[in-house]
BAFI-3210 file (N, C-alpha, C; in Angstrom, 3 decimals, decimal comma, padded with zeros to 6 digits):
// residues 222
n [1|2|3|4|5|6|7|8|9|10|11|12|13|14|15|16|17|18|19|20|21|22|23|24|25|26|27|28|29|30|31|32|33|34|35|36|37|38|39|40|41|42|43|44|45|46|47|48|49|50|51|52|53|54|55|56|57|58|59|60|61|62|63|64|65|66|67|68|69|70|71|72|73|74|75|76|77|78|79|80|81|82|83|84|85|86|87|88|89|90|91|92|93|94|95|96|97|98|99|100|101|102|103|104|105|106|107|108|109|110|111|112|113|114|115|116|117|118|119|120|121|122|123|124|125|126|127|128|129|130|131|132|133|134|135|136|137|138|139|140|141|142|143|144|145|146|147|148|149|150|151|152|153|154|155|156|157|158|159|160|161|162|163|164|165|166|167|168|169|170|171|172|173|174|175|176|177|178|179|180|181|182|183|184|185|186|187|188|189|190|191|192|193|194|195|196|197|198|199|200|201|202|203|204|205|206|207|208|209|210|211|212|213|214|215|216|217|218|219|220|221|222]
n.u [-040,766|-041,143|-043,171|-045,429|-046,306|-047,640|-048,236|-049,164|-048,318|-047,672|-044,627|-043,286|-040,751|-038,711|-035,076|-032,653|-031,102|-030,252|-029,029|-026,525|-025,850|-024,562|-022,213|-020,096|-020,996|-020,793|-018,061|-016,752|-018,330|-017,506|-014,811|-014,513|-015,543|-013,690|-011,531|-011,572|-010,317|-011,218|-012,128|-013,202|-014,859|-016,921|-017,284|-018,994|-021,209|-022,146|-022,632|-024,272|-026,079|-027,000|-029,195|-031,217|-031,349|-031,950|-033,571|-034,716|-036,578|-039,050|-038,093|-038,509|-041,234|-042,250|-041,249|-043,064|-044,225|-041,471|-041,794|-040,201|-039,444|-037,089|-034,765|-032,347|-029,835|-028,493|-024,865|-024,375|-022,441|-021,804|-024,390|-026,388|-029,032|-029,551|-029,669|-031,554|-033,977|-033,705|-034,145|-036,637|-037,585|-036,923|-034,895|-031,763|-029,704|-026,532|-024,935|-022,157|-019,213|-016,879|-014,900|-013,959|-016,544|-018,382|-016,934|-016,834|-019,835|-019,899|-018,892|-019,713|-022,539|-021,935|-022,262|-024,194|-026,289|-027,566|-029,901|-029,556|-027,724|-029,133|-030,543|-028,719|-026,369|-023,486|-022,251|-020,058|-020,013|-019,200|-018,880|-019,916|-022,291|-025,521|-025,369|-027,664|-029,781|-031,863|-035,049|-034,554|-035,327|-037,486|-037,710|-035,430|-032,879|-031,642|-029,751|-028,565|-026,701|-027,000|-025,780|-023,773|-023,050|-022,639|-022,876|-026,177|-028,484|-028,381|-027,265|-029,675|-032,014|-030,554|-031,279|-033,728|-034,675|-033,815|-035,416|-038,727|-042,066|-043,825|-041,996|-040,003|-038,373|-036,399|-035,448|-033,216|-032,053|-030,400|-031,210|-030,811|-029,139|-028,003|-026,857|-026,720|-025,869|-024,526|-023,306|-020,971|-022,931|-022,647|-022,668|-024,621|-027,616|-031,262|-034,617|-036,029|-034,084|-033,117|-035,842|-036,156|-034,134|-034,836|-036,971|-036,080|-034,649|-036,652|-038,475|-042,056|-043,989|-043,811|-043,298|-043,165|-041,796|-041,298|-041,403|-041,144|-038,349|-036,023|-033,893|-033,454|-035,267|-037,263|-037,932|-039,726|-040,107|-041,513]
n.v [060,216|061,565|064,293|066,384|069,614|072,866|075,922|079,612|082,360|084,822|084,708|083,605|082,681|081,331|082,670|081,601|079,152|080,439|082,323|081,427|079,749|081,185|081,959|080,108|077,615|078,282|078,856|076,552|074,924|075,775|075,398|072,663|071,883|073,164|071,696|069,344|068,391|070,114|069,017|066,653|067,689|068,614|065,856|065,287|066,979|066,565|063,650|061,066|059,592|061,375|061,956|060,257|061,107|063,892|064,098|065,643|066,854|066,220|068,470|070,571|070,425|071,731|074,432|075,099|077,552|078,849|079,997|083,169|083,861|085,308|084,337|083,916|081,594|080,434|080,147|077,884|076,094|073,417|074,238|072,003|072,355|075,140|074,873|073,371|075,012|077,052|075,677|075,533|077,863|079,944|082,559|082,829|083,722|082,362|082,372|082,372|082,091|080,830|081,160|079,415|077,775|079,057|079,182|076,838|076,457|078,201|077,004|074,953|076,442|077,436|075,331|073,611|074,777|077,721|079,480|078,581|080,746|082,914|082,708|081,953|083,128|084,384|085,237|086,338|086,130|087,707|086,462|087,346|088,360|087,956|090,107|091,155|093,091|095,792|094,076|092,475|089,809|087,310|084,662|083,432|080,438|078,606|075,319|073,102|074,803|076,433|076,307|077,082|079,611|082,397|084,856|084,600|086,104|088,848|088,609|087,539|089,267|090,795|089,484|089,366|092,089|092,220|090,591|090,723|092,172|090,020|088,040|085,114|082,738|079,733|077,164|074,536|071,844|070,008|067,868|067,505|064,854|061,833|060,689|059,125|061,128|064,391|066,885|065,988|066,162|067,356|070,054|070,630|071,878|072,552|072,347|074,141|075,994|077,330|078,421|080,215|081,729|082,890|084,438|086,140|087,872|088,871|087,732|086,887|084,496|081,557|078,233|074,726|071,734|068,202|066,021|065,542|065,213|062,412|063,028|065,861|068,992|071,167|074,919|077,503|080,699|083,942]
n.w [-094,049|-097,126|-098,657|-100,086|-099,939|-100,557|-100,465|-100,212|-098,707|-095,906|-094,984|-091,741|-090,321|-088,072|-087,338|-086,665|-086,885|-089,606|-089,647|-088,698|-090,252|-092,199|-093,398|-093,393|-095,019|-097,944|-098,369|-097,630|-099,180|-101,590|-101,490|-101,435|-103,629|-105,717|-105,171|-106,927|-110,401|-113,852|-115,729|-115,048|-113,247|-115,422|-116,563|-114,248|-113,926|-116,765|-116,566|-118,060|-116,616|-114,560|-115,087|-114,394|-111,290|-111,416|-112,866|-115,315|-117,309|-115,572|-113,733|-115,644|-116,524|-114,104|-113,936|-115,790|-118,327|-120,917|-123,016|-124,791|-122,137|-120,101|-118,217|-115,836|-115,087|-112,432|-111,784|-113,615|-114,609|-116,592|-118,130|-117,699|-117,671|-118,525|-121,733|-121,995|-121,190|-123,063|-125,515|-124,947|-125,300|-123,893|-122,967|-122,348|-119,416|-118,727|-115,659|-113,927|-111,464|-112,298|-115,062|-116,959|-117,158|-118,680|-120,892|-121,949|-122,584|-124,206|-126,363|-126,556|-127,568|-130,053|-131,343|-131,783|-133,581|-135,158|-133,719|-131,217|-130,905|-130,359|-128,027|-125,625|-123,276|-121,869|-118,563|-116,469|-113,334|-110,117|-106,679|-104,370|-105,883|-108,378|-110,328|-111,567|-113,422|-112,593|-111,967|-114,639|-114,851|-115,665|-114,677|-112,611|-111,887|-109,678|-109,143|-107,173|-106,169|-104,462|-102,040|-102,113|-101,449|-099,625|-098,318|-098,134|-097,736|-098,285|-100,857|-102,315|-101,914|-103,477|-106,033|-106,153|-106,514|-108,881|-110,601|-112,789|-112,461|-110,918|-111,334|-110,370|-108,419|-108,425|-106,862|-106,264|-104,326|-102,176|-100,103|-096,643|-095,745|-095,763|-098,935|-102,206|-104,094|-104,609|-102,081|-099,154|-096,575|-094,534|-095,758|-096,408|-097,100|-094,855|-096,128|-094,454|-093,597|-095,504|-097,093|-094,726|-094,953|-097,155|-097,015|-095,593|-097,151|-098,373|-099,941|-100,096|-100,654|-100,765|-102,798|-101,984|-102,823|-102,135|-103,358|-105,405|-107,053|-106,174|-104,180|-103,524|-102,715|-104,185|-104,109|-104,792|-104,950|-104,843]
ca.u [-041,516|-041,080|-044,520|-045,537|-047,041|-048,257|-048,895|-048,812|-048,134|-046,723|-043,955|-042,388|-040,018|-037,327|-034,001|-031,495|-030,112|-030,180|-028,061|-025,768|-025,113|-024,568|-020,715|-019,394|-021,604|-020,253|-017,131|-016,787|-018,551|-016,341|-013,510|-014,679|-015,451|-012,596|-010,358|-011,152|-010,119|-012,397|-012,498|-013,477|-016,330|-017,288|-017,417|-019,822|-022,200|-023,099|-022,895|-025,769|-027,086|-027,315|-030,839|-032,032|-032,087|-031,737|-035,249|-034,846|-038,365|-039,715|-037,973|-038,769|-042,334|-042,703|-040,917|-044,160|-043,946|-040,380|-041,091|-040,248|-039,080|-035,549|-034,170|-030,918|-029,829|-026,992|-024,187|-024,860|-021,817|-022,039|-025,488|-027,476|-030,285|-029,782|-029,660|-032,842|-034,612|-033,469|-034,776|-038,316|-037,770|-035,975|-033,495|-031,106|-028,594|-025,433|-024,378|-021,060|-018,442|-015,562|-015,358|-013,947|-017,550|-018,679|-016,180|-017,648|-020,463|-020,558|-018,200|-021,296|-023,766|-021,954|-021,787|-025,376|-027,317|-027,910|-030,610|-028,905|-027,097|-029,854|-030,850|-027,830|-025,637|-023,070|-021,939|-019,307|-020,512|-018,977|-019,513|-021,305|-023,811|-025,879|-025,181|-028,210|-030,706|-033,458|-036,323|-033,927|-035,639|-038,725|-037,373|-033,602|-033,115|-030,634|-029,581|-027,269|-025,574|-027,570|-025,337|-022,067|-023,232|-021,850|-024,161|-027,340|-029,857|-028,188|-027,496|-030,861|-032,401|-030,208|-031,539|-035,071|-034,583|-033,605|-036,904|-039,889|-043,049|-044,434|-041,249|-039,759|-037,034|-036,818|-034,182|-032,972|-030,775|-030,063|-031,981|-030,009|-029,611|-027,178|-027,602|-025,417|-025,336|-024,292|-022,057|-020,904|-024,255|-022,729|-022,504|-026,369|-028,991|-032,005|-034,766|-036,202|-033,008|-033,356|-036,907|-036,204|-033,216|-035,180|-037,662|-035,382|-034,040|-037,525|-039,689|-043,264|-044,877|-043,494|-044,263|-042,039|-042,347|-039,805|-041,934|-040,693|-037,007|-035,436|-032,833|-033,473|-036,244|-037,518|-038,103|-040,054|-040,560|-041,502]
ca.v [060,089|063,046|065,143|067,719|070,935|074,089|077,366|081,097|082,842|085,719|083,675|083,528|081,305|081,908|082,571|081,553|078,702|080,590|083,246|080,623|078,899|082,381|082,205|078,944|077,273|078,741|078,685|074,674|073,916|076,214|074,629|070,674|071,786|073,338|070,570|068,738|069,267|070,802|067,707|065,672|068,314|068,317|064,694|065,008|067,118|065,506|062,097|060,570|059,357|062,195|062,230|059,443|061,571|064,807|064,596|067,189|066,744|066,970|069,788|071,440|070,902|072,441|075,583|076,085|077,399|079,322|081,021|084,744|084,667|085,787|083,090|083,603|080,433|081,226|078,802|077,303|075,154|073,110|074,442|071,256|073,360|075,683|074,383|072,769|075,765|077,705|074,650|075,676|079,231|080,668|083,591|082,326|083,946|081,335|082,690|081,693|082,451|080,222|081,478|077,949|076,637|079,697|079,116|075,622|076,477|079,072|076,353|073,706|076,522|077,625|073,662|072,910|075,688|079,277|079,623|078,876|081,793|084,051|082,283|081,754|084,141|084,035|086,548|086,044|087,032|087,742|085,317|088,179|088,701|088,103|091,079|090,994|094,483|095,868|093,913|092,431|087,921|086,432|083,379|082,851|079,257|078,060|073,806|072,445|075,633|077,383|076,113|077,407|081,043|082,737|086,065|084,285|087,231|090,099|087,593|086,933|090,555|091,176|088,584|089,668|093,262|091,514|089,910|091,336|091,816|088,562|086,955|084,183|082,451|078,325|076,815|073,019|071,705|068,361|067,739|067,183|063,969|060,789|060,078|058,439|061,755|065,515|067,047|065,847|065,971|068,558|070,903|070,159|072,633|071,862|073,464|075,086|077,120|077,877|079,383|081,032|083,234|084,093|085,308|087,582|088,601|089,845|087,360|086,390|083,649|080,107|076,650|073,681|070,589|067,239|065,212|065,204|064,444|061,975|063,985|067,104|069,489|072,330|075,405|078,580|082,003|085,157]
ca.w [-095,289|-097,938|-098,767|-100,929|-099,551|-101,007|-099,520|-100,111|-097,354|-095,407|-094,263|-090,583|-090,084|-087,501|-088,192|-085,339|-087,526|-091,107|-089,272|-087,897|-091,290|-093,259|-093,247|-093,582|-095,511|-098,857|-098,187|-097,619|-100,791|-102,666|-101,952|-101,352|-105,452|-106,579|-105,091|-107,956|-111,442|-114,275|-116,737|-114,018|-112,703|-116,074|-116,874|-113,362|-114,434|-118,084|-116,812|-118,500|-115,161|-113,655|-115,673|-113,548|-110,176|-111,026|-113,905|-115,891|-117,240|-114,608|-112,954|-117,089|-116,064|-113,150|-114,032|-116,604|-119,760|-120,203|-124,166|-125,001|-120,726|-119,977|-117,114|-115,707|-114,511|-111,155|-111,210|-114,879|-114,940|-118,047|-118,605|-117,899|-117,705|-119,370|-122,973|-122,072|-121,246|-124,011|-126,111|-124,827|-126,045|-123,309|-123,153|-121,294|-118,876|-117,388|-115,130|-113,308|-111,153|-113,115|-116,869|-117,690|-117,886|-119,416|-121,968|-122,290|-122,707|-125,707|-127,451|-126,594|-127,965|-131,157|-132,177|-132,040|-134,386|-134,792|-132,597|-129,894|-130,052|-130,640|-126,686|-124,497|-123,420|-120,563|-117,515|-115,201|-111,793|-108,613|-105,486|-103,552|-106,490|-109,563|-111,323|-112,128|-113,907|-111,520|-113,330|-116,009|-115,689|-115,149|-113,521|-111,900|-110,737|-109,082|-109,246|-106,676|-105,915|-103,288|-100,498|-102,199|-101,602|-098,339|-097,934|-098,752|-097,431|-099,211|-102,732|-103,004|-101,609|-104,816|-107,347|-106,231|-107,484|-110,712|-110,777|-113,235|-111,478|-110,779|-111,550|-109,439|-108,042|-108,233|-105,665|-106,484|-103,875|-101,802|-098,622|-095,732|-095,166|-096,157|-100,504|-103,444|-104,971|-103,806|-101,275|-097,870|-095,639|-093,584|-096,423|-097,514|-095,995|-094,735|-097,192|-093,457|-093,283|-097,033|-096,352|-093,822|-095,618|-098,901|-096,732|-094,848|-098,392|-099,096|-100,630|-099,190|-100,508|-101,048|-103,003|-101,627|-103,642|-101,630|-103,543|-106,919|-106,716|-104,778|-103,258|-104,049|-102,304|-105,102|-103,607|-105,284|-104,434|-105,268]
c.u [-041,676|-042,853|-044,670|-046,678|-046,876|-048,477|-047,930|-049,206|-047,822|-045,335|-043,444|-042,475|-038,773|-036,463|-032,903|-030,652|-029,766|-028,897|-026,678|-024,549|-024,754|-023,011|-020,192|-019,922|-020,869|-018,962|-016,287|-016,816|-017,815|-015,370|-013,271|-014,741|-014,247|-011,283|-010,549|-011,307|-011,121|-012,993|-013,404|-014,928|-017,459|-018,482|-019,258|-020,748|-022,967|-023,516|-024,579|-026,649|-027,576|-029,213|-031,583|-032,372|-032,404|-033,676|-035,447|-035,876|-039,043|-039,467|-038,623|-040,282|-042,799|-042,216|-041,820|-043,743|-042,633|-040,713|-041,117|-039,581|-037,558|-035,293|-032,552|-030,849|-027,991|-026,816|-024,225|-023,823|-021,706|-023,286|-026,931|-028,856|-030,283|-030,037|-031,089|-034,057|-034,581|-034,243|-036,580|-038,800|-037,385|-034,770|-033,196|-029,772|-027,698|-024,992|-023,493|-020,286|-017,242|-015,979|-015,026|-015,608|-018,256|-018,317|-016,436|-018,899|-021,078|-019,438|-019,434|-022,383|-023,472|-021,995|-023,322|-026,117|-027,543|-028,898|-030,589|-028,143|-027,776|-030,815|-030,237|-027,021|-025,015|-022,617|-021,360|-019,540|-019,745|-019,278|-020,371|-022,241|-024,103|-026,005|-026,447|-029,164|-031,548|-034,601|-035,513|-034,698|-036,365|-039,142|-035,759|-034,235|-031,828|-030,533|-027,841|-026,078|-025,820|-026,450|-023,864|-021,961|-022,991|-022,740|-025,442|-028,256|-029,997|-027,698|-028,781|-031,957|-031,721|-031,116|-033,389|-035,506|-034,460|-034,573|-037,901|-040,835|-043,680|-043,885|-040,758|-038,868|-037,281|-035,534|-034,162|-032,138|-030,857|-030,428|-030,640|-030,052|-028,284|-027,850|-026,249|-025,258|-025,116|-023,219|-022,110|-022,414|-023,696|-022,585|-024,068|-026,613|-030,311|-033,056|-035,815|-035,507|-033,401|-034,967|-036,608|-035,055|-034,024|-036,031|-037,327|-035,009|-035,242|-039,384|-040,910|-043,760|-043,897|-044,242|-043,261|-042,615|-040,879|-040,319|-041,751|-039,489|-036,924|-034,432|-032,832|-035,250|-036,364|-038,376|-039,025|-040,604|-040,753|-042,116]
c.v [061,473|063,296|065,849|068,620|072,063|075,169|078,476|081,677|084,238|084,346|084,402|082,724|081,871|081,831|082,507|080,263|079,339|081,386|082,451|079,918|080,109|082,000|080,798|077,567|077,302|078,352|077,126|074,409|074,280|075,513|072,773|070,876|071,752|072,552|069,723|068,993|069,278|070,018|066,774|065,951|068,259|067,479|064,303|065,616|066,648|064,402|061,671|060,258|059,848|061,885|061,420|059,664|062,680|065,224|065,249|067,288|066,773|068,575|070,796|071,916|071,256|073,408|076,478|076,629|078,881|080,074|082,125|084,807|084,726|085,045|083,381|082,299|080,385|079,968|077,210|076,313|074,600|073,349|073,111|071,468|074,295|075,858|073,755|074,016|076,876|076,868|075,072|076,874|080,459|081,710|083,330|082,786|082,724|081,981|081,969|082,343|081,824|080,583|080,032|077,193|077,570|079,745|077,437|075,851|077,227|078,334|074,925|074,664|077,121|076,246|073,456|073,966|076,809|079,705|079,700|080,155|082,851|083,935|082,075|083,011|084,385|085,326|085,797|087,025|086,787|086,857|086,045|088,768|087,958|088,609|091,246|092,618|094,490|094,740|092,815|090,113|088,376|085,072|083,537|081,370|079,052|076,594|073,958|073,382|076,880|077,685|076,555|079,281|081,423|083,716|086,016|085,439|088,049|089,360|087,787|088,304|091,095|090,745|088,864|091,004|092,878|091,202|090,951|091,184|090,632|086,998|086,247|083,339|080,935|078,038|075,020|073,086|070,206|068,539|067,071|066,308|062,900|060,933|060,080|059,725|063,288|065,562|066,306|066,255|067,243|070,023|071,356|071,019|072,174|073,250|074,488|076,136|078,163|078,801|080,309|082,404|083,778|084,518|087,046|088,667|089,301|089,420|086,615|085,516|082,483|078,618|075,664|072,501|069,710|065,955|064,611|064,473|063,760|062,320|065,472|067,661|071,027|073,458|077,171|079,404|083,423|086,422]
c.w [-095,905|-098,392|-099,459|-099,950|-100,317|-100,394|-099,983|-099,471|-097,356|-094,663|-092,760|-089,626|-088,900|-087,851|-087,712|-086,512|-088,862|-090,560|-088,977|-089,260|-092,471|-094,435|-093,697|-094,604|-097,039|-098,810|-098,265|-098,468|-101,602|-102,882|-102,079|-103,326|-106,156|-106,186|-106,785|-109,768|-112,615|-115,386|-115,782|-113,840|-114,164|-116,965|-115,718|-113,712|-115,596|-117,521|-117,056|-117,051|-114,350|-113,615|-114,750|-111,981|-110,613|-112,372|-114,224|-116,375|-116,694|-113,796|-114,303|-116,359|-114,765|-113,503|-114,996|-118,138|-119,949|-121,903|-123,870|-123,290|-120,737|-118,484|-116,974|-114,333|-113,724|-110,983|-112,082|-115,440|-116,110|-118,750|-119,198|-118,271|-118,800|-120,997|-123,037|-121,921|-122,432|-125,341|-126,221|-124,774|-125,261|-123,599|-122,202|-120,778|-118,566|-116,952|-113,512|-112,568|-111,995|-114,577|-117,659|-117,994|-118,663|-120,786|-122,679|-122,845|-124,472|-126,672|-127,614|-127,417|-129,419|-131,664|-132,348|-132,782|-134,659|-133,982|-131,360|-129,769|-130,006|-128,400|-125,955|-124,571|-121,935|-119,769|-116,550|-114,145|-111,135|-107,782|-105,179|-104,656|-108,106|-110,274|-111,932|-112,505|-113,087|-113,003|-114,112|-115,987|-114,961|-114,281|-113,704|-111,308|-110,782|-108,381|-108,779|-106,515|-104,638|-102,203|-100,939|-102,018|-099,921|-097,869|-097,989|-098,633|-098,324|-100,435|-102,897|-102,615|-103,411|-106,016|-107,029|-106,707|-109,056|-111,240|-111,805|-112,095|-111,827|-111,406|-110,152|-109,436|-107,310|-107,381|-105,965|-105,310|-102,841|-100,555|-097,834|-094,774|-096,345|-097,675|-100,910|-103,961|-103,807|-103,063|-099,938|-097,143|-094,853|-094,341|-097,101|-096,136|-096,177|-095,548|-095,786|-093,578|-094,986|-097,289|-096,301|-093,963|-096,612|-098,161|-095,873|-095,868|-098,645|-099,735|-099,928|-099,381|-101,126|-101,405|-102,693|-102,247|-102,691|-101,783|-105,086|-107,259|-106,034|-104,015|-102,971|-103,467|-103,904|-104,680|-104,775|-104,669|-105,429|-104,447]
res [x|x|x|x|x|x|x|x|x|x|x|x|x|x|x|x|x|x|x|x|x|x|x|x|x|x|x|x|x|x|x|x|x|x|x|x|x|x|x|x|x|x|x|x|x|x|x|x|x|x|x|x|x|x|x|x|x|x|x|x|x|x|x|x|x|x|x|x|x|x|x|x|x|x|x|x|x|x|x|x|x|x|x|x|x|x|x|x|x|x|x|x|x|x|x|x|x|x|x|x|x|x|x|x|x|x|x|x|x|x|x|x|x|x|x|x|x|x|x|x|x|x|x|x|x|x|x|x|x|x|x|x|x|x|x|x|x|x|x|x|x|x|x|x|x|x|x|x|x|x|x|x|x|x|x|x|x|x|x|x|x|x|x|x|x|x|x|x|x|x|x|x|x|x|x|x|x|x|x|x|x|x|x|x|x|x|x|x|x|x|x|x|x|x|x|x|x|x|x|x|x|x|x|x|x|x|x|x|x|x|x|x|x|x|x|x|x|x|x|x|x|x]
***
């Protein structure tokens, strides 16, 4: 039975499996992805239905109120998100490793208005980082892409330098466990392990919500 809990902490969590799943983890999802082709992946992220697990209204409201903040959003694909947060007055990084959805994306954000372009704005990153400015957002989140990252400690030791003070770092990703949507189960981390790296990366206090989504645990730190 899923729960919601709360707490800010010092965290410590052990870290015999985070260490374990560093390496291979990434690697898997990379390529279980890029097996298939980019119309397709596409077609998977819009699909209207997604809306019915993945609640972007809800995940909106929990992330609080996003005007005037600068959000880079790691792993922005067709920018489900991101178009929505930009919507609610966001400056909005995508940031990607494939420029194909990057290149989607600023053909999705010159079509809808001028405003949008005064709020999106894309960066092709590296696997091993977020390129991101000491300081330079107020929130990074990262949806359904946690587990495609290979160095997790030192990524996110990174993306926490990036951070303003008393910015913070949201984590979407698929509990580990059988569901209709997501990757293979053996590619899904458990949001323990997930913990237990951002804290190695740096950050101390944690809010876990595995009560909102139905597949999906939502993880924040700072």
């Amino acid at each position: 039975m899923k729960y919601l809990f709360w707490f800010t902490c010092m965290l410590a969590w052990s870290c015999g499996d985070a260490q374990h799943e560093h390496h291979h983890h990434g690697h898997d999802a990379n390529h279980h992805m890029n097996q298939r082709p980019f119309g397709e992946l596409v077609a998977h992220f819009e699909d209207p239905a997604r809306d019915e697990w993945q609640q972007p209204d809800a995940v909106m409201a929990r992330l609080g109120d996003l005007n005037g903040k600068t959000v880079m959003d790691i792993g922005s694909g067709t920018g489900y998100f991101s178009f929505r947060m930009a919507r609610a007055g966001a400056r909005v990084i995508c940031a990607d490793v494939d420029q194909r959805f990057l290149d989607y994306i600023m053909q999705k954000r010159d079509s809808i208005g001028s405003w949008a372009a005064d709020r999106i704005s894309t960066r092709l990153v590296p696997f091993d980082s977020a390129d991101l400015q000491p300081g330079e957002a107020d929130l990074v989140l990262i949806v359904d892409t946690y587990h495609h990252i290979e160095d997790r400690v030192a990524y996110f030791r990174q993306v926490r330098q990036g951070l303003t003070s008393g910015g913070k770092l949201v984590v979407i990703d698929f509990f580990k466990e059988e569901a209709p949507v997501g990757p293979p189960v053996e590619m899904k981390m458990a949001e323990e392990t997930v913990m237990d790296e951002l804290h190695q990366a740096g950050f101390e206090h944690v809010a876990v919500d595995v009560e909102t989504l139905p597949y999906q645990y939502i993880i924040t730190v700072w």
